[in-house]
N, C-alpha and C positions, 0 to 999 in steps of 0.2 A: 504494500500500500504506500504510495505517494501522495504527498498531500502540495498545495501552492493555495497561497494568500492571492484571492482574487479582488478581493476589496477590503476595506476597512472606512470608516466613520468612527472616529472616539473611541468609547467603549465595543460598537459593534464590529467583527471581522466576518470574511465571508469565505470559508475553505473549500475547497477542491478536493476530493477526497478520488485516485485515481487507482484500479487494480489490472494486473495481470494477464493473462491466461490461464498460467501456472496458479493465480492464484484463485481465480474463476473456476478453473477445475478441480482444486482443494474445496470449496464449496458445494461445490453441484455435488460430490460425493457426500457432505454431510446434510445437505438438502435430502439427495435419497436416500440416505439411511433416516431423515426424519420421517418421510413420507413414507418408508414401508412398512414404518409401524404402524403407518394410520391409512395407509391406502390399499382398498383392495381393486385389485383387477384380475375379470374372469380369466380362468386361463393361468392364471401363476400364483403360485402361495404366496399368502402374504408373509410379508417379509422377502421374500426371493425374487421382487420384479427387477429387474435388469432398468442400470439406469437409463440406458437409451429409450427403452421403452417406456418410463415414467415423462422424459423428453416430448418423447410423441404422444402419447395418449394425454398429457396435461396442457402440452403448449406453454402459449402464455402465462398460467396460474402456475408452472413451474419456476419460470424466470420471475416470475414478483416473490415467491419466495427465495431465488437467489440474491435478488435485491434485499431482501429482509433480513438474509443473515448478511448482507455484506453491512450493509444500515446497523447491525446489532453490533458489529464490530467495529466501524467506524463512533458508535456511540460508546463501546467500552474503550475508545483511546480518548476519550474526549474528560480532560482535569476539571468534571463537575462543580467542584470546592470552588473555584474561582468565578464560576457564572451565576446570574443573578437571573437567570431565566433557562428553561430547559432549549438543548438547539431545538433548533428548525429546519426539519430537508426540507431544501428548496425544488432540487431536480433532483429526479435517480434515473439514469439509463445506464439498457444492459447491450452493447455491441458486439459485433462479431469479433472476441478474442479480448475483449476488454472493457471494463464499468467505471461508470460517473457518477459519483454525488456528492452534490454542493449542500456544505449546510451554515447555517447561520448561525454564530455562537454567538452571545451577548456577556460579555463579563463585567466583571465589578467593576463600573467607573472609576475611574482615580477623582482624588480631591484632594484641595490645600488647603487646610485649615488655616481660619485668619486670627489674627492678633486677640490672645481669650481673654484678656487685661480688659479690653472695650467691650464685655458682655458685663452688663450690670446684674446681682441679683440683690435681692432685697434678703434683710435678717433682721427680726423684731426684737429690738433691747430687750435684752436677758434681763435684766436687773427690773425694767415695770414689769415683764410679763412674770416675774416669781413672787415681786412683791404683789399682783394682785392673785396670783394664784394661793396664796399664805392666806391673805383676805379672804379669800372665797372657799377657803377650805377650814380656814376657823369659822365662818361661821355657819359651815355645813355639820363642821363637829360640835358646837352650840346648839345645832335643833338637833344633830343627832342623841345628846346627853343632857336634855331636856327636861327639866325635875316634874315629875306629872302628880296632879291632886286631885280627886275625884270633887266631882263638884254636884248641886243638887240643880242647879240652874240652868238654863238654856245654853245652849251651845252656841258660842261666842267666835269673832275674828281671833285666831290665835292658839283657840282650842283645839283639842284632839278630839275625834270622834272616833270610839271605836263598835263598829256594827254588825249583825248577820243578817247576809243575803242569801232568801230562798229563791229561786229560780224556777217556776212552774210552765205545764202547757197547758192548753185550752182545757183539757180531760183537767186539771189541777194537782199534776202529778206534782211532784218536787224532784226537778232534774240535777240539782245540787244547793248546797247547803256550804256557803263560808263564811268567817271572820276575817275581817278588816277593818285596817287604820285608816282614817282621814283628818290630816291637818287643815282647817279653815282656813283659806289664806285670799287676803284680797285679788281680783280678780281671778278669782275661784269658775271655771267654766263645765267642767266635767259633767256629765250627764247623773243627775241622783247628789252628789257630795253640796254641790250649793243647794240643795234642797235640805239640808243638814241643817243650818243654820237658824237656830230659833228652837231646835228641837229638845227635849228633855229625855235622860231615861228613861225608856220604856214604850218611848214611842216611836213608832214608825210611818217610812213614807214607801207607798205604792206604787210602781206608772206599770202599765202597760204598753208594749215594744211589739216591733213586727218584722219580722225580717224571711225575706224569700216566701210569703204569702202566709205566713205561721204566725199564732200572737202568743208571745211569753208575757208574764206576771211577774214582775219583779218585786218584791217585800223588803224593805232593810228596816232593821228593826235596828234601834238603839241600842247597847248593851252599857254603856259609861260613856260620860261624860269628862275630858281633863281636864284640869288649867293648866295651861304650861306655862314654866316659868323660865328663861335664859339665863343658863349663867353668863356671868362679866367674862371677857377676853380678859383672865390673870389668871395665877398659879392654880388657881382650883378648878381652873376649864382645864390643865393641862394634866392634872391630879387624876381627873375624872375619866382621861382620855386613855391611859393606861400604866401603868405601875414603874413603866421607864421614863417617867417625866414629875419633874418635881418641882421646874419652873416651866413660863410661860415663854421662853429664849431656849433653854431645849425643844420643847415644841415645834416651835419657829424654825430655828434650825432642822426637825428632823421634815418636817413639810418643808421646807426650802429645797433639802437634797430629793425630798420626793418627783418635785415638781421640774429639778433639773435634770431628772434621769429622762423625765416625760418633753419636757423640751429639748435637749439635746437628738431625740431620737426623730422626733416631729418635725424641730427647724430643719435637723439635715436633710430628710424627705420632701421636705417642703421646697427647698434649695434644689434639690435634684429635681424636683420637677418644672422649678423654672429654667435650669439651663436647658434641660429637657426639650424645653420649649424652645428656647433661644438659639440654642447652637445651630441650626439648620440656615441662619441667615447668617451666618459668617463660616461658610465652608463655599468653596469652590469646586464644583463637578462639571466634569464634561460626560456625557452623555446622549448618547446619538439619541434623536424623534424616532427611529424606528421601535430601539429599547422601550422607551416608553409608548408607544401605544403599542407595541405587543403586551406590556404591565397591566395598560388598561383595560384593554380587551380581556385580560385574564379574567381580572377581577369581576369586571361586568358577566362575564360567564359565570362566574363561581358565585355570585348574586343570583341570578338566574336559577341555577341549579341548588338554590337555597330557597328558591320563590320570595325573596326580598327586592329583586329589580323592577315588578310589577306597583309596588307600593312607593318606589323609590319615586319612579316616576314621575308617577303621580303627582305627589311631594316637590316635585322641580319644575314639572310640564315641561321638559324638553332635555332631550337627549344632550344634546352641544355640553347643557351646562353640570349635567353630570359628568360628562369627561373634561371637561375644564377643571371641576373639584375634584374629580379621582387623577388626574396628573397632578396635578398638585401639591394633593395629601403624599403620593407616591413619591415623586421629588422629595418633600422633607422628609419621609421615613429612611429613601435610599441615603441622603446625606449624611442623617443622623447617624444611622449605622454604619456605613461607613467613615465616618468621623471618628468614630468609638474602637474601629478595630484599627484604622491608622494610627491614634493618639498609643492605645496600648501596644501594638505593635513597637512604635520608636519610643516607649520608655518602657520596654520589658514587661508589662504588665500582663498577667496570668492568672491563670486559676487552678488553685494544687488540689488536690486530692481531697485533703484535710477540709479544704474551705466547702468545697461539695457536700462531703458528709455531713458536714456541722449545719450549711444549706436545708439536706435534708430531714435533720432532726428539727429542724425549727419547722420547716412544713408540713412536717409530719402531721400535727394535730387536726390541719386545714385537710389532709386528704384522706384523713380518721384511720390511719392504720399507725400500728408503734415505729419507733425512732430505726429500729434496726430493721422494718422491712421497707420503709421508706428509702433506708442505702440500698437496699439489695434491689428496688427498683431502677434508682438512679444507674449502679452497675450494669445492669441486665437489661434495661433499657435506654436505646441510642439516642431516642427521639427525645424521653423525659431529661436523660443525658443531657443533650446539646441543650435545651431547654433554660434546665437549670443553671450550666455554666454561661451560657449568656446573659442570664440576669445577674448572675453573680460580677462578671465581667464588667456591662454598663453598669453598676454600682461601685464598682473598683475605680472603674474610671471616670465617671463623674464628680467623684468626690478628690480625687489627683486633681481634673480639672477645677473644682472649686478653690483649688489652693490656688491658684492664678490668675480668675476672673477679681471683678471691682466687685466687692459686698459695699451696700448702704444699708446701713443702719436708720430702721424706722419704728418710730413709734407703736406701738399696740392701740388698734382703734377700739374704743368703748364696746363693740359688737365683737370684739376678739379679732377682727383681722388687722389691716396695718393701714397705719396713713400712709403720707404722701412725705409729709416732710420727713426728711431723715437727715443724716451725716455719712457722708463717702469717706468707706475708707479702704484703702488698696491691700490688698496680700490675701492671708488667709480666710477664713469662713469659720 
C-alpha cells in the first residue's frame, strides 16, 4: 500500500491510498475464504468453491467486498488518536491489477494559546464571605438550641408549633398519621403552618386537597404549644452548642474553619468555570469549513436519531440558525479542549494512576457501588477510563492555568453572589 497527500486545508488532508496486484490478490484470497463460509453455490460444498468461480458467479458484489477489506485496512493504518472526526472515503475503485481510495482524514486542529494574564476571573473576598457565613451560622445554631416552654396561649410569631397530621380518602381511611414541628415565622406561606397561628392546644385545623381527581382530608391537630426563647450570641450559645466550646471565639473560630473548607472548595469551582468559559476567546485555531460542517452535520444526525431535532426546530424556525449555533458551540468546545491538552502537554501535566483511583473513590457514592468496584471499573473499562482521566486532566489544568490568569477581587453581593466592584490583582487565585 502506497499512500500521497492529494490535498490539505489546515486541519483537513486528503490521502490517496494506492495497492498492488500482488496485493489485490492477497485479498481476493481472504475475500474467498470469507465468502465460503457464508456462500453457498449448487454444485460445490460449501466451503470448497474455487475462487475463480466465486469471481464469476458474484461479479461485482465480489469486488465491493474486495474494496471493503482493502477500506478495513487502509482504516487500521489510519493514527485514530489524533483525528477529531472519523475518515471519510471519498472514492474507492477496483482496476485491472490495481485499487484507489481516497479518504478524508480530519485531525486535531493546532492552536496558540494567547496571553492567560489578560483572562480576568472574579474571587469573592474570603474575609466578608466567612465573616457573614459565622453570622449566618450562629444564628442558625441560636434557633437550633432554642430554650422551649410550653405555653397555654395561642400560638404566636416566634412560637413552635408542634402537630399531628392525619391524612385520609374520600372512604375516611387514615392513609398516614405524623408529628411535626413548625416555627411561626413572619412571612410564613406554606400550605396548613400559617393557619397555625392563633391556635391553642388541642385544637385543630382541617382543608380538604385534591390532587389527580382524588380528594384527601387533611387534620392537624395541635399537640403543644412553645415559647421560644434565643439565646444571646456569648459563651453560653457556644456552651450549648457542644462540650468542645467554652467560649464564644472558639466557636467563631471552629465555624470560621468550617466555612473555609466550604469556600475554598466552591470558589475554586466556581473559578474553573469561569475560565471554562473564557478560555475559548483567547486560543487561536485553524480549522478547515469542511471539518466543521462534517461536526455539524454529525451532530444534527445524532439529534435526529435522539428525536430532539424535530422540537429543536421548532424552537428556532429555521434551519440556517441552528447550524450557525451548532458551529459555534462546536468551535469553542474544539478550542477548549484543545487548549487543555496543548497547555498540559508543554508543562508535563498528567494523570497517575493514584489520582484515578482516589477519582474513583470519591464517585463512587454518585454511581452507588463501593470504593473498590468503582476502580475495578475504571480498570476494566476504557470508555469510563478515558472519561474519568479527562476530567481529572481539565481540573489539573485549569487550576495550573489559574495560577497565571488576572483574579479581581469582588465583593459578596447581599443575595450571595458578587458585585461588580472589586480590586485586581495579578498572580495566583
Amino acid at each position: 500500500m502506497t499512500t500521497k497527500e492529494l490535498e490539505r486545508d489546515k486541519n483537513l488532508k486528503v490521502i490517496e491510498y494506492t495497492f498492488d496486484e500482488e496485493e489485490i490478490k492477497r485479498v481476493e484470497d481472504e475475500v474467498a475464504r470469507y465468502l465460503n463460509q457464508r456462500t453457498e453455490i449448487p454444485g460445490f460444498r460449501k466451503g470448497r468453491v474455487p475462487k475463480h468461480i466465486l469471481k464469476v458467479r458474484l461479479g461485482d458484489v465480489f469486488n465491493e467486498y474486495i474494496l471493503d477489506f482493502l477500506t478495513d485496512k487502509v482504516s487500521e493504518s489510519v493514527e485514530r488518536e489524533h483525528l477529531i472526526a472519523l475518515p471519510v472515503v471519498r472514492e474507492r475503485r477496483l482496476s485491472e491489477g490495481s485499487a484507489r481510495i481516497v479518504v478524508e482524514l480530519h485531525e486535531e486542529p493546532a492552536v496558540k494559546l494567547g496571553d492567560l494574564s489578560k483572562i480576568e476571573v472574579q474571587k469573592v473576598n474570603e474575609d466578608k464571605v466567612l465573616e457573614r457565613y459565622v453570622e449566618k451560622r450562629l444564628e442558625d445554631l441560636r434557633e437550633r438550641h432554642a430554650l422551649l416552654e410550653p405555653k397555654e396561649g395561642p400560638a404566636e410569631m416566634g412560637d413552635l408549633v408542634r402537630v399531628k397530621v392525619d391524612i385520609s380518602n374520600e372512604e375516611g381511611k387514615v392513609l398516614t398519621s405524623r408529628e411535626y414541628e413548625y416555627v411561626l415565622k413572619e412571612g410564613e406561606d406554606r400550605p396548613f403552618v400559617k393557619d397555625l397561628l392563633g391556635k391553642r392546644k388541642g385544637d385543630a385545623v382541617e382543608v380538604e386537597r385534591e390532587f389527580e381527581g382524588k380528594k384527601y382530608k387533611y387534620v392537624m391537630e395541635v399537640k403543644e404549644v412553645y415559647r421560644r426563647s434565643l439565646l444571646e450570641i456569648s459563651d453560653e450559645l457556644a456552651k450549648a452548642v457542644g462540650n468542645e466550646f467554652e467560649t464564644l471565639e472558639q466557636l467563631k473560630e471552629a465555624l470560621r474553619e468550617e466555612g473555609k473548607n466550604i469556600y475554598d472548595v466552591e470558589m475554586k469551582a466556581n473559578m474553573r468555570e469561569q475560565l471554562s468559559e473564557k478560555l475559548p476567546d483567547f486560543v487561536e485555531m485553524e480549522i478547515s469549513d469542511r471539518t466543521l460542517s462534517l461536526l455539524v452535520e454529525e451532530a444534527i444526525e445524532r439529534m435526529k436519531r435522539e428525536g430532539k431535532y424535530d422540537q429543536l426546530l421548532e424552537r428556532y424556525g429555521d434551519e440556517k440558525k441552528i447550524r450557525e449555533d451548532l458551529e459555534r458551540a462546536i468551535v469553542r468546545d474544539i478550542k477548549f479542549e484543545r487548549a487543555v491538552e496543548e497547555f498540559a502537554k508543554e508543562k508535563g501535566i498528567t494523570v497517575t494512576e493514584e489520582e484515578l483511583e482516589k477519582e474513583a473513590e470519591e464517585i463512587a457514592p454518585f454511581w452507588g457501588v463501593s470504593a473498590e468496584r468503582a476502580k475495578s471499573i475504571v480498570r476494566s473499562r476504557r470508555d469510563v477510563r478515558e472519561d474519568l482521566e479527562w476530567a481529572v486532566l481539565k481540573r489539573k489544568v485549569l487550576d495550573a492555568m489559574l495560577e497565571l490568569v488576572t483574579v479581581k477581587i469582588v465583593e459578596p453581593a447581599e443575595g450571595g453572589g458578587a458585585d461588580e466592584e472589586g480590586e485586581k490583582v495579578e498572580g495566583n487565585a
